[in-house]
N, C-alpha and C positions, 0 to 999 in steps of 0.2 A: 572740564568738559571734553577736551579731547583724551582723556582716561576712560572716560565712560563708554565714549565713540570705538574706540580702540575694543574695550570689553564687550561691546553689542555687537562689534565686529567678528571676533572670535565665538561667540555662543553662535552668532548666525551661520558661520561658517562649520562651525561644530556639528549643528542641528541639520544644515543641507548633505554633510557628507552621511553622518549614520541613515539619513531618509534614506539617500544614495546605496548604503549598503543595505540596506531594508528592501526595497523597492526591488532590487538586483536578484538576491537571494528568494525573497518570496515567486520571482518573477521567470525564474528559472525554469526550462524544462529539464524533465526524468527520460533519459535511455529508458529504453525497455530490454530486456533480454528474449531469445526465442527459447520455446519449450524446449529444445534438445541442449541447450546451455543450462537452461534448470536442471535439467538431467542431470549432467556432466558436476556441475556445483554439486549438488547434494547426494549423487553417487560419492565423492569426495571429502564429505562429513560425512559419508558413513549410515546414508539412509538409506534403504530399502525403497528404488525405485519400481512402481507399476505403469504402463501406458494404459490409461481411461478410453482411450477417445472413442474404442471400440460403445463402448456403454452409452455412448451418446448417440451411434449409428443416424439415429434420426432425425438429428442435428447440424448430418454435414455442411446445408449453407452457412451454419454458424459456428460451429467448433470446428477448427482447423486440426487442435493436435492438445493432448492435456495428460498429466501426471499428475500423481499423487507420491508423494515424499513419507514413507513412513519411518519414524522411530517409537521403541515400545511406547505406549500411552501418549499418544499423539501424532497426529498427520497434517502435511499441509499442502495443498492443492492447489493447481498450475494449469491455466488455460489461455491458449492462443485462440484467437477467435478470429473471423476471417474478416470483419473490421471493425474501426474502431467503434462504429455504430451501436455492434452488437457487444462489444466490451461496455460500455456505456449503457446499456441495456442490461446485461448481467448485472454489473454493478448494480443498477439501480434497484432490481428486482431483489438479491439477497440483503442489501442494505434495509430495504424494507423490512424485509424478512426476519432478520437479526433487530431490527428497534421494535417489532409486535412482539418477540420473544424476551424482551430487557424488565426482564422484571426484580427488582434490588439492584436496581444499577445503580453503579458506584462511582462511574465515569464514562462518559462516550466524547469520542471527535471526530471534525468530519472538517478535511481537504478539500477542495478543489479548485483547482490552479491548471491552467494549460494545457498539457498531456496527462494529465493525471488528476486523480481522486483517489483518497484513502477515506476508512471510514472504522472505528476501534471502539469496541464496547468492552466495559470491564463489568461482571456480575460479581456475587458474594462467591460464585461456585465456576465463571466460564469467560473466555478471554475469546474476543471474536473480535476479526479484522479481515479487511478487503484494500486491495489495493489495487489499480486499476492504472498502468500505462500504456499509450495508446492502444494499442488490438487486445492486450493481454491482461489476465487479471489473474491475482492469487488469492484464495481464498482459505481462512484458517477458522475452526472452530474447537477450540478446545476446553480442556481443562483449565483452572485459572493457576494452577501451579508450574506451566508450563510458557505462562507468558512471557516472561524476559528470555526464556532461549528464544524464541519466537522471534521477540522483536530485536534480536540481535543478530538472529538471520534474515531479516526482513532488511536489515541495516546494510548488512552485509551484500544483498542481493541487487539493493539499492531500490527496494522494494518499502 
């Protein structure tokens, strides 16, 4: 009897610590980075920075400041937006956007947690993701052969 006490003891205790790191980890917030640190990052692997924000003009209560990172056969785009409102709003609006265009989709997921929302479709041919910490969102649409650099600057960016 008190074997078994002892065993229900340990599984219980087992069971509240992993919750514990579960709970912790999911529970986490994401830094964000500012556009001119995107900058600096991917001037430094070697992409071919543009400043957007001109192209938005229209937009100024809502875009703050945006790039676009390019390397051949693919780009990935960077927007600060003046708060989190309107990042949350972006979001929402290309996520839409990207699941009416998923057509042989092979995988999609979707975050949201705290400061942040991510959202990832994989097709037979296109690799689309959004990531959204507080003001800021990055937005990628590409080719699907292109995805693991992607997501390993995404990783990287902490994006």
């Amino acid at each position: 009897m008190k074997k078994a006490l002892i065993i229900i003891g340990i599984v219980v205790a087992v069971l509240a610590i992993i919750l514990f790191i579960v709970f912790n980890t999911l529970n986490k917030e994401k830094t964000s980075i500012s556009a001119d640190t995107f900058e600096n990052i991917m001037e430094g692997k070697g992409y071919i920075l543009t400043e957007t924000t001109s192209q938005f003009a229209q937009y100024t209560n809502y875009i703050s400041k945006s790039y676009v990172a390019q390397k051949t056969g693919y780009q990935i785009e960077f927007y600060e937006l003046t708060s989190e409102k309107n990042a949350i709003s972006m979001y929402n609006t290309n996520k839409t956007t990207f699941e009416s265009q998923n057509s042989n989709v092979s995988a999609s997921t979707t975050v949201g947690i705290n400061n942040y929302s991510t959202y990832s479709l994989t097709t037979n041919k296109k690799y689309k993701y959004l990531s959204r910490i507080d003001n800021t969102l990055v937005y990628v649409d590409v080719d699907k052969s292109y995805k693991d650099i992607v997501q390993d600057i995404m990783k990287e960016i902490g994006y």
